[in-house]
PDB file with one MODEL, atoms N, CA, C and O in Angstrom:
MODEL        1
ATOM      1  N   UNK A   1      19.779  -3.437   1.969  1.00  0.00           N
ATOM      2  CA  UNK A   1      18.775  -2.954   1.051  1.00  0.00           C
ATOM      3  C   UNK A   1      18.099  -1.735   1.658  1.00  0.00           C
ATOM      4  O   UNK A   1      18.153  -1.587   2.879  1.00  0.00           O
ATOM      5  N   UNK A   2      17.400  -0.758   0.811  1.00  0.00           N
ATOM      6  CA  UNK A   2      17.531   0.433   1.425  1.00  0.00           C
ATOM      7  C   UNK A   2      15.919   0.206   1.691  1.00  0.00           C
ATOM      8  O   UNK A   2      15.753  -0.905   2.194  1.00  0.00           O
ATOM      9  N   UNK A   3      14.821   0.839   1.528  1.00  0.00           N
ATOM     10  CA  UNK A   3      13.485   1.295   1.942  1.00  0.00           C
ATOM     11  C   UNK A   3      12.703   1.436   0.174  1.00  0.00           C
ATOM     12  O   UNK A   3      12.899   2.117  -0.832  1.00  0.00           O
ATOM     13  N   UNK A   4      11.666   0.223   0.656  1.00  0.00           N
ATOM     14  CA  UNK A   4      11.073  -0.028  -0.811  1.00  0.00           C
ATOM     15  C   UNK A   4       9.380  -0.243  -0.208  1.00  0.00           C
ATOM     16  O   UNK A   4       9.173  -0.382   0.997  1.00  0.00           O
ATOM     17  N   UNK A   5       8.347  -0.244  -1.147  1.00  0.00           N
ATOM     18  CA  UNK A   5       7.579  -0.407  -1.079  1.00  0.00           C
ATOM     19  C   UNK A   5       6.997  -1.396  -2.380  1.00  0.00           C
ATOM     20  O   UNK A   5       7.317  -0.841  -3.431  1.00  0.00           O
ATOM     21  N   UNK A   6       6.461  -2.313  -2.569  1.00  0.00           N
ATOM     22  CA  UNK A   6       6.290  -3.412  -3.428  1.00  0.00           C
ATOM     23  C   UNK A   6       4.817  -4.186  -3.094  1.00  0.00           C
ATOM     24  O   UNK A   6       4.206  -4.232  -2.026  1.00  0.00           O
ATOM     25  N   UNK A   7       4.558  -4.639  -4.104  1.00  0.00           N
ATOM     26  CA  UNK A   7       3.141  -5.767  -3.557  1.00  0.00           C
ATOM     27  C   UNK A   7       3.649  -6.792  -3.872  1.00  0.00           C
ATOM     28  O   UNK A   7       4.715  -6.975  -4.460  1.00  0.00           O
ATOM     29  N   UNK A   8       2.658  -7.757  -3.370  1.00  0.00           N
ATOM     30  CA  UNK A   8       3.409  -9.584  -2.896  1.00  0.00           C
ATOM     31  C   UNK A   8       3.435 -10.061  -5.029  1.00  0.00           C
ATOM     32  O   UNK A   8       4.309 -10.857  -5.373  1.00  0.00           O
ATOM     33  N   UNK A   9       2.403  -9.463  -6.220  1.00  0.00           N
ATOM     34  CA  UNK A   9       2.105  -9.852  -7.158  1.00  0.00           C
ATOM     35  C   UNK A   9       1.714  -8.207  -7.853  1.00  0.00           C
ATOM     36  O   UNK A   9       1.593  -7.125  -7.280  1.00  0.00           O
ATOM     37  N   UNK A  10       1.621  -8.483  -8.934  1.00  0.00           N
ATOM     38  CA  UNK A  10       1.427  -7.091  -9.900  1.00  0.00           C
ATOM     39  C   UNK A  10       0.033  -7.082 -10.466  1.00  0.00           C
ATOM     40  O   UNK A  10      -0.584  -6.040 -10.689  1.00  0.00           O
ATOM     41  N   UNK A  11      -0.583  -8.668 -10.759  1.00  0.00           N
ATOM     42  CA  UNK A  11      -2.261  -8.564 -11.239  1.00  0.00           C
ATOM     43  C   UNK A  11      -2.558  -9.143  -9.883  1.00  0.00           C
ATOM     44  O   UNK A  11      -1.812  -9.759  -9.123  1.00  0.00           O
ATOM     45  N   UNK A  12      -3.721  -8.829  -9.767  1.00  0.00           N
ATOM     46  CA  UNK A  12      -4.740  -9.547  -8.350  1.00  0.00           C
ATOM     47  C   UNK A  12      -5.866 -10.383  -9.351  1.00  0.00           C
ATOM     48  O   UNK A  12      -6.166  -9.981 -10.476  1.00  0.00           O
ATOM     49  N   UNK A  13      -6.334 -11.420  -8.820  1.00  0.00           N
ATOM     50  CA  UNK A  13      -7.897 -11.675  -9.479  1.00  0.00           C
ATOM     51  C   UNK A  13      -8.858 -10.407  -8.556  1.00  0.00           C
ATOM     52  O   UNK A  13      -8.406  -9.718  -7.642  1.00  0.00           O
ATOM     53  N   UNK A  14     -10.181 -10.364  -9.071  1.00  0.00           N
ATOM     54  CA  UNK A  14     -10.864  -9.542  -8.401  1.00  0.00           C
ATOM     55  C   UNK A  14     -11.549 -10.302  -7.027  1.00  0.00           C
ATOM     56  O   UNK A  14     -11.784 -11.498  -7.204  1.00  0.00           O
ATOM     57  N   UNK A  15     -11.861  -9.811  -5.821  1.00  0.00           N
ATOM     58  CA  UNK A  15     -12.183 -10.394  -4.645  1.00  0.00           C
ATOM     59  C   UNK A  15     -11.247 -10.817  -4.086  1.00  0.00           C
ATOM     60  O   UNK A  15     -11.606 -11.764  -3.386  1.00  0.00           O
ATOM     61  N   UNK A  16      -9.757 -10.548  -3.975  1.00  0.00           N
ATOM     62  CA  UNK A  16      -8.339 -10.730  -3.655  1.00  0.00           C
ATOM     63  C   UNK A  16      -7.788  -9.644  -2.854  1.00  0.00           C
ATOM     64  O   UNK A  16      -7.721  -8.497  -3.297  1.00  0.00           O
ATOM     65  N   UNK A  17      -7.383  -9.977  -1.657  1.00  0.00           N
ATOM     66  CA  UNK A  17      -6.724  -8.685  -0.779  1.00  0.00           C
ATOM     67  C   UNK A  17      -5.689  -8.932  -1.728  1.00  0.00           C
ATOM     68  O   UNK A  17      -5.208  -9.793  -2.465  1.00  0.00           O
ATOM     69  N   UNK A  18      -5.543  -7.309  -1.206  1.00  0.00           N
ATOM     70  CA  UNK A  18      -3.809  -6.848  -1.943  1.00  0.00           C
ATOM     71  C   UNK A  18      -2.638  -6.789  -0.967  1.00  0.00           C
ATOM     72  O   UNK A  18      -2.853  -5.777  -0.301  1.00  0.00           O
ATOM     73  N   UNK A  19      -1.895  -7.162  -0.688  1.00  0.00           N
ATOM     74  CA  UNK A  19      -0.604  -7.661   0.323  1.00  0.00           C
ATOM     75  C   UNK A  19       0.400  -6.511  -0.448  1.00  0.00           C
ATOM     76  O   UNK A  19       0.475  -6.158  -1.625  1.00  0.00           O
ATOM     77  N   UNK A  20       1.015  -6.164   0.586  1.00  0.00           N
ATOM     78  CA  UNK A  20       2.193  -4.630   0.061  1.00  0.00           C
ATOM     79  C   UNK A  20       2.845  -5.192   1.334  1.00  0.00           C
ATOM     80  O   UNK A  20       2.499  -5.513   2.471  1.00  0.00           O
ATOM     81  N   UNK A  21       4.009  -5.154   0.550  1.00  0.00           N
ATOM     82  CA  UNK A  21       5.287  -5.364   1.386  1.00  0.00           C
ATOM     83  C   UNK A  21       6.264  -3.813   1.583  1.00  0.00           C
ATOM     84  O   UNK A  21       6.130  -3.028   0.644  1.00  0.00           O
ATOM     85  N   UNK A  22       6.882  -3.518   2.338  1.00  0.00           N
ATOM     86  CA  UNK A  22       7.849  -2.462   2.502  1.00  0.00           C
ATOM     87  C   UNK A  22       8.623  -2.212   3.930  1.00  0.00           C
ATOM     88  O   UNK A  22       8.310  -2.622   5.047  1.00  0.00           O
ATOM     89  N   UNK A  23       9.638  -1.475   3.558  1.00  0.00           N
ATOM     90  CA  UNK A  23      10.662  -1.475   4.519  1.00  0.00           C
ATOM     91  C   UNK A  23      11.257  -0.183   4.396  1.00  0.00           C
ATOM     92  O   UNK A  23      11.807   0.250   3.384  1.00  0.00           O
ATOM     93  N   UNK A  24      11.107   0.442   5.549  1.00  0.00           N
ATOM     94  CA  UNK A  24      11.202   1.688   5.595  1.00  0.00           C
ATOM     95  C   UNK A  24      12.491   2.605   7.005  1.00  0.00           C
ATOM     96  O   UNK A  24      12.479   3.150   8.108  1.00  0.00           O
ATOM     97  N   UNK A  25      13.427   2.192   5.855  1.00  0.00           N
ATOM     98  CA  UNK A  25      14.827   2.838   7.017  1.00  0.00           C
ATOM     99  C   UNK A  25      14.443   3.866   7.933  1.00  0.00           C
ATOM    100  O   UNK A  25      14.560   3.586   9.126  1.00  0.00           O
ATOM    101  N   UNK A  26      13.913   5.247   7.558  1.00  0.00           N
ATOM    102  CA  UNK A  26      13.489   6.369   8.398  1.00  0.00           C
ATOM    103  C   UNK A  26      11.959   6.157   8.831  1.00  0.00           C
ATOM    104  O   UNK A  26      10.975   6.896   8.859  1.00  0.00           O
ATOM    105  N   UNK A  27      12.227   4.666   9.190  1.00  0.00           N
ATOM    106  CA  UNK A  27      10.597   5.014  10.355  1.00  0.00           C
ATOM    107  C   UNK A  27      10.358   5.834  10.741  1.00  0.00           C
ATOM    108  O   UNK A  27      11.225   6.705  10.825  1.00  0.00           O
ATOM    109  N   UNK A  28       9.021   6.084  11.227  1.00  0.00           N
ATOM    110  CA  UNK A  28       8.439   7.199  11.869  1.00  0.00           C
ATOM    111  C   UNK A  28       7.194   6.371  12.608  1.00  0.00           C
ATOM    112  O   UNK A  28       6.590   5.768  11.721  1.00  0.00           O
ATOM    113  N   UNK A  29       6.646   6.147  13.801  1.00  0.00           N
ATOM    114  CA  UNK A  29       5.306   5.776  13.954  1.00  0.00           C
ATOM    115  C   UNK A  29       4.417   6.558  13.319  1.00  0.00           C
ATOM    116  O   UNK A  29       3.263   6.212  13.571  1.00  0.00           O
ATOM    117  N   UNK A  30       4.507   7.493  12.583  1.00  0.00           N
ATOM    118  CA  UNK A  30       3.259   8.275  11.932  1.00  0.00           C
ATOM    119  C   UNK A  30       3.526   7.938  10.582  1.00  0.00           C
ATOM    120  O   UNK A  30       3.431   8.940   9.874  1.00  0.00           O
ATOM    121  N   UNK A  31       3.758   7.142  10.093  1.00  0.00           N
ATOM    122  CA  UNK A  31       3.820   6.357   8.756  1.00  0.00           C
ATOM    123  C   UNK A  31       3.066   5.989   8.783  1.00  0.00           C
ATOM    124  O   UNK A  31       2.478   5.666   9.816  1.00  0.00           O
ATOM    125  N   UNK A  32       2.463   5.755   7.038  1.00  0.00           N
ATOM    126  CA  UNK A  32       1.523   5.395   6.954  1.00  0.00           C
ATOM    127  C   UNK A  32       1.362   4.620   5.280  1.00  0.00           C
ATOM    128  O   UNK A  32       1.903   5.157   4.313  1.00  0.00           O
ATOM    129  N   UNK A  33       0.677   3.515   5.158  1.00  0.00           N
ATOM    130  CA  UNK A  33       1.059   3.040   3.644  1.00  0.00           C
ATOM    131  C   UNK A  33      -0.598   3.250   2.677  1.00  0.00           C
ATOM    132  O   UNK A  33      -1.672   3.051   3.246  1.00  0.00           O
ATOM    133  N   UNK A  34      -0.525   3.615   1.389  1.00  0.00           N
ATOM    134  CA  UNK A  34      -2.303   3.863   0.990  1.00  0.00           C
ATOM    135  C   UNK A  34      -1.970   3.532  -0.041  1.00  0.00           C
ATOM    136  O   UNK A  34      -0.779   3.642  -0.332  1.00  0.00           O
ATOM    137  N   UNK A  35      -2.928   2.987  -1.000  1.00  0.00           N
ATOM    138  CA  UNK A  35      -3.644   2.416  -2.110  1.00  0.00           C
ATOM    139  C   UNK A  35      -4.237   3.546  -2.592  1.00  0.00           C
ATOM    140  O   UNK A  35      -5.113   4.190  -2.016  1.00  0.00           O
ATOM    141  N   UNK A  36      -3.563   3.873  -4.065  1.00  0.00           N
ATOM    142  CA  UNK A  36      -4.318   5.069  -4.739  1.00  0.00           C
ATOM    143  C   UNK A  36      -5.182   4.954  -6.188  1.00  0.00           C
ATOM    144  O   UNK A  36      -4.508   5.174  -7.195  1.00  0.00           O
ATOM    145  N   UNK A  37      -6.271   4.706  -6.342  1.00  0.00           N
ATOM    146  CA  UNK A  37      -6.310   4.305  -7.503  1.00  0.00           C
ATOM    147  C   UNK A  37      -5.929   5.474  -8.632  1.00  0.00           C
ATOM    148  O   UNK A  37      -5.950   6.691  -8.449  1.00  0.00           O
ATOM    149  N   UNK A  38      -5.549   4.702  -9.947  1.00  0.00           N
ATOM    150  CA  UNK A  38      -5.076   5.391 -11.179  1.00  0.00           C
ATOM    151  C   UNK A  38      -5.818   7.028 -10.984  1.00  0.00           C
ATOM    152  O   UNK A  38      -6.974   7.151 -10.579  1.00  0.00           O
ATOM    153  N   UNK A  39      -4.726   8.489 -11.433  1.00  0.00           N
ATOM    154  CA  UNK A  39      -5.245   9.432 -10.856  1.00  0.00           C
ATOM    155  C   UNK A  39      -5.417  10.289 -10.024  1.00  0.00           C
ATOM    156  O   UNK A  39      -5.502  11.516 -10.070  1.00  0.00           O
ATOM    157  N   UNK A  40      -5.466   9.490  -9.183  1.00  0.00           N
ATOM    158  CA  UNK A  40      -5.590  10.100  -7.970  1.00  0.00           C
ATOM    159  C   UNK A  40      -4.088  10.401  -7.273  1.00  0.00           C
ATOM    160  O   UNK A  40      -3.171   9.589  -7.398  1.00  0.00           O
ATOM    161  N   UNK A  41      -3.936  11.684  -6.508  1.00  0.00           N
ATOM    162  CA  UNK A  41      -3.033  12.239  -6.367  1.00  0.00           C
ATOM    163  C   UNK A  41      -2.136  11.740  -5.069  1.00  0.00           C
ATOM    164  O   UNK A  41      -1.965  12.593  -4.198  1.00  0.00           O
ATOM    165  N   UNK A  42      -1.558  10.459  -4.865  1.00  0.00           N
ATOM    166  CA  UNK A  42      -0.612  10.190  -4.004  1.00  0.00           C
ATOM    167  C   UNK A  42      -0.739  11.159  -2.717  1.00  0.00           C
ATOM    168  O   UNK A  42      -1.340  12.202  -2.972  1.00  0.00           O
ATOM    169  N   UNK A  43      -0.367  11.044  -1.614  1.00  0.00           N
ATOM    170  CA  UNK A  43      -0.693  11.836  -0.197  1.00  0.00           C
ATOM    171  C   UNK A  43      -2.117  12.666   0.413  1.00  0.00           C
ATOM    172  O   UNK A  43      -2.446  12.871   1.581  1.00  0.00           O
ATOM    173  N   UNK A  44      -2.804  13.045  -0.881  1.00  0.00           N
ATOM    174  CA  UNK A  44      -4.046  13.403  -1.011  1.00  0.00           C
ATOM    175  C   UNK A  44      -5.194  12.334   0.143  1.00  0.00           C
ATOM    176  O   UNK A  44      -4.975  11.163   0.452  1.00  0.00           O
ATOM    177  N   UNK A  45      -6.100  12.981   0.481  1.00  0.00           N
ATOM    178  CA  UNK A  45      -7.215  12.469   1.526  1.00  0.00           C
ATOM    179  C   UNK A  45      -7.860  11.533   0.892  1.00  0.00           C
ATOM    180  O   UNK A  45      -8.768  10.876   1.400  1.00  0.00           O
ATOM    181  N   UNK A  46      -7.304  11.357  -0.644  1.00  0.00           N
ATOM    182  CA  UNK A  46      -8.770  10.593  -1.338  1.00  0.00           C
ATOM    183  C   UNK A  46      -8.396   9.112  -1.784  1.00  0.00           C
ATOM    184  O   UNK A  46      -8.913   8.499  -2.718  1.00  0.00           O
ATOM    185  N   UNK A  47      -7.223   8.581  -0.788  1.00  0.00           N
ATOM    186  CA  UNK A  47      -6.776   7.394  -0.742  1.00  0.00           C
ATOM    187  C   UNK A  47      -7.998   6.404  -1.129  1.00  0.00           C
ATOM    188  O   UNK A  47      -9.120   6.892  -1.269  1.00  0.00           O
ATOM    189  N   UNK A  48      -7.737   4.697  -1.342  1.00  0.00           N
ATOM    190  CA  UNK A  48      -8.819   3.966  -1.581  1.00  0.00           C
ATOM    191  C   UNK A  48      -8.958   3.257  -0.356  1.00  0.00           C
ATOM    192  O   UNK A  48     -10.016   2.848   0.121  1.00  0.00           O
ATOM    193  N   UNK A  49      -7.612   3.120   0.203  1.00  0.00           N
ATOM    194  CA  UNK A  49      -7.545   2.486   1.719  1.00  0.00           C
ATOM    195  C   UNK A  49      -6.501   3.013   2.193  1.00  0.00           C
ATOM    196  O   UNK A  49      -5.679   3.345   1.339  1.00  0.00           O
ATOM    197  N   UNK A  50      -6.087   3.321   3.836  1.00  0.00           N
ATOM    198  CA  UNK A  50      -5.038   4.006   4.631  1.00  0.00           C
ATOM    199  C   UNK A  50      -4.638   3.119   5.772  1.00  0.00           C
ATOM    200  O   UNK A  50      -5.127   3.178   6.901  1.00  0.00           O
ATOM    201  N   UNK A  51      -3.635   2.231   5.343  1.00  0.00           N
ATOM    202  CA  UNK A  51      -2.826   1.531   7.134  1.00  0.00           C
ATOM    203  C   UNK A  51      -1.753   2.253   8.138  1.00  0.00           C
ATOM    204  O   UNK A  51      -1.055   3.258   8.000  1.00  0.00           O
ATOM    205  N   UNK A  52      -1.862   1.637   8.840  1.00  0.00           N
ATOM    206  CA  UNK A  52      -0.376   2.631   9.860  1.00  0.00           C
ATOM    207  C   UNK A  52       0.672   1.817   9.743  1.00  0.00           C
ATOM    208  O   UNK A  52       0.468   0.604   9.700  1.00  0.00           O
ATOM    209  N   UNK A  53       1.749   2.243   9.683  1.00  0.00           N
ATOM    210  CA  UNK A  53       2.917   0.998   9.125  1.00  0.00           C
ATOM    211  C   UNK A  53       2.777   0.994  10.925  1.00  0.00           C
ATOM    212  O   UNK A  53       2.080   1.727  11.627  1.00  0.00           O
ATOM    213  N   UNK A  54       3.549   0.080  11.260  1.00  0.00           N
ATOM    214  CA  UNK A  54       3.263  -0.669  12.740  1.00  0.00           C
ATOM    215  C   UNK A  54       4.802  -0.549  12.922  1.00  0.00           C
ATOM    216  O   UNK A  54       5.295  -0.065  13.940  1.00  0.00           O
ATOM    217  N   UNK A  55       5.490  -0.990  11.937  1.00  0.00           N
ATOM    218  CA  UNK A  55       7.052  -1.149  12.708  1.00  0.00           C
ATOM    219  C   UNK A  55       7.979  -1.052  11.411  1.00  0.00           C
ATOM    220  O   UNK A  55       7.295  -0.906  10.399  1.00  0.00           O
ATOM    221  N   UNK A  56       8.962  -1.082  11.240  1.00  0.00           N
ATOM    222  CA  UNK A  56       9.705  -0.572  10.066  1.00  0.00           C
ATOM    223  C   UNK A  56      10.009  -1.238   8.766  1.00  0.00           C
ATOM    224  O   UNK A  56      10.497  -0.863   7.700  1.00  0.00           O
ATOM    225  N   UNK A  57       9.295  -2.966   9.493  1.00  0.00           N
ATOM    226  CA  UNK A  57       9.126  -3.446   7.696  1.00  0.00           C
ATOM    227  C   UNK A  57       8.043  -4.531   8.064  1.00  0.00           C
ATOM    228  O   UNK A  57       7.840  -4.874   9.229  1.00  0.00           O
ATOM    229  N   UNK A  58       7.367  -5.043   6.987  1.00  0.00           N
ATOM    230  CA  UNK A  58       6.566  -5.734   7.769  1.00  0.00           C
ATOM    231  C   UNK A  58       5.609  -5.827   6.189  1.00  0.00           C
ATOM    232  O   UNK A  58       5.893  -5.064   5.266  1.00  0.00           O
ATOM    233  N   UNK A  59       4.531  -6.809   6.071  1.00  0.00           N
ATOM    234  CA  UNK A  59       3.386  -6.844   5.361  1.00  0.00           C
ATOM    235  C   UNK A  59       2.002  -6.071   5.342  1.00  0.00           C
ATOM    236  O   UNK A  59       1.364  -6.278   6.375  1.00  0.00           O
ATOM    237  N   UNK A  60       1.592  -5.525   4.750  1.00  0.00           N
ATOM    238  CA  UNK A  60      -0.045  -4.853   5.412  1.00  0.00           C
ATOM    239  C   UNK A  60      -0.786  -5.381   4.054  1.00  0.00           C
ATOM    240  O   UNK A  60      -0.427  -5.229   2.886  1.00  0.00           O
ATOM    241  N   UNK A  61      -1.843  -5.996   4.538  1.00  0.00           N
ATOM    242  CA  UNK A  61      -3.093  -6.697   3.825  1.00  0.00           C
ATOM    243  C   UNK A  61      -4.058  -5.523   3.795  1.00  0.00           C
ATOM    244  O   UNK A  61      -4.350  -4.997   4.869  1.00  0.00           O
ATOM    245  N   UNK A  62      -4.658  -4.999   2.496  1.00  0.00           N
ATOM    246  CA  UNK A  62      -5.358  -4.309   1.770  1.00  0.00           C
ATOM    247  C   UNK A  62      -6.846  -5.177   1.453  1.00  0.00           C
ATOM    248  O   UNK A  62      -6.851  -6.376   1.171  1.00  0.00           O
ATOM    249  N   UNK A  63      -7.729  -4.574   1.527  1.00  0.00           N
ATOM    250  CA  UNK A  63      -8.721  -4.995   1.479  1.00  0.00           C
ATOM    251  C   UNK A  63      -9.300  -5.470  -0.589  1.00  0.00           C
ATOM    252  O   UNK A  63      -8.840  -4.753  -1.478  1.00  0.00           O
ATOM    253  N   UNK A  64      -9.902  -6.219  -0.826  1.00  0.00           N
ATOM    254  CA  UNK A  64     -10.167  -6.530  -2.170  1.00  0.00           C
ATOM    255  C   UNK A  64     -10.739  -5.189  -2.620  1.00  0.00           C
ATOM    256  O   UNK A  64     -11.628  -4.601  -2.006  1.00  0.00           O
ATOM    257  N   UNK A  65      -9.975  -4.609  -4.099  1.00  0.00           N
ATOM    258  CA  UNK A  65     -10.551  -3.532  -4.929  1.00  0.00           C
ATOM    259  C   UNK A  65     -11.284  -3.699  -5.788  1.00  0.00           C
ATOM    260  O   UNK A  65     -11.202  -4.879  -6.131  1.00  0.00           O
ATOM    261  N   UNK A  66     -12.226  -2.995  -6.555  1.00  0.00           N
ATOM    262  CA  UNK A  66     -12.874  -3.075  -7.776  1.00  0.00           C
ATOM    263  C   UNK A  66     -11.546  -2.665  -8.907  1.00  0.00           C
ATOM    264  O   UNK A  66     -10.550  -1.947  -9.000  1.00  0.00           O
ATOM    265  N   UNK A  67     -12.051  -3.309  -9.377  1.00  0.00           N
ATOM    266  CA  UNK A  67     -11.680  -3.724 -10.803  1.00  0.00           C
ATOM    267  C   UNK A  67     -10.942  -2.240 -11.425  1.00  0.00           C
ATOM    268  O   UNK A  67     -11.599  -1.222 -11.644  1.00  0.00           O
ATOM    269  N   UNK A  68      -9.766  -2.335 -11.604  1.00  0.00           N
ATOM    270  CA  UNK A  68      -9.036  -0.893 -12.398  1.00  0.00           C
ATOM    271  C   UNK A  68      -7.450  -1.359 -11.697  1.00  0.00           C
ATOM    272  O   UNK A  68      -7.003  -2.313 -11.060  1.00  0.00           O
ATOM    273  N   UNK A  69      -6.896   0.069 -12.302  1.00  0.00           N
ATOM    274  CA  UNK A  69      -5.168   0.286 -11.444  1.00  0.00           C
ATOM    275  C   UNK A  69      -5.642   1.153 -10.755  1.00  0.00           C
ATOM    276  O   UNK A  69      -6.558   1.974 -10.715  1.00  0.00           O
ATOM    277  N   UNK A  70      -3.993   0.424  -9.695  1.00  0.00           N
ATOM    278  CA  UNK A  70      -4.068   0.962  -8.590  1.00  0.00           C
ATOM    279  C   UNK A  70      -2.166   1.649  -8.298  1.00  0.00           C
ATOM    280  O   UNK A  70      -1.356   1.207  -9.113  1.00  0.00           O
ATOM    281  N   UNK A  71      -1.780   2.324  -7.553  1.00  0.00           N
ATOM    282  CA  UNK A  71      -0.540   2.372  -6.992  1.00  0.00           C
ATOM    283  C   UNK A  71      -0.487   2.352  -5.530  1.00  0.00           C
ATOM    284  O   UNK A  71      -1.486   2.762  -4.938  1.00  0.00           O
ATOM    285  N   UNK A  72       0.657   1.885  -4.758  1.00  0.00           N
ATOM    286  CA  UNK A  72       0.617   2.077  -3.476  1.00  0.00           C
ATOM    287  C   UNK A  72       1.467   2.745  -3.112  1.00  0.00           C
ATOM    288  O   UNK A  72       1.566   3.022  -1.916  1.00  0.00           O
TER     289      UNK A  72
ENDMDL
END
């Protein structure tokens, strides 16, 4: 399987970390995975939250959002 990025579920209740799963063939330690809400421009500084991927596949737990869409 090649390099995907996915969350553990598609609705959250509200007060719910968000869990993103991904696997990323061309690691890089300067990877990095972000939460964008609706809008907002993907790679842009104005992320809602920013993790460091740690190793080339793995889970990263997102902190609970307010209420709207989001993409990761």
């Amino acid at each position: 399987m090649g390099s995907y990025v996915k969350t553990a579920a598609s609705v959250y209740p509200l007060a719910t970390s968000i869990l993103v799963n991904y696997k990323d063939q061309g690691f890089l330690s300067t990877d990095r995975l972000a939460i964008y809400k609706k809008g907002q421009i993907p790679g842009s500084i104005d992320a809602t939250e920013i993790h460091n991927a740690l190793k080339d596949s793995s889970t990263v737990e997102f902190g609970a959002l307010p209420l709207g869409d989001y993409t990761a």
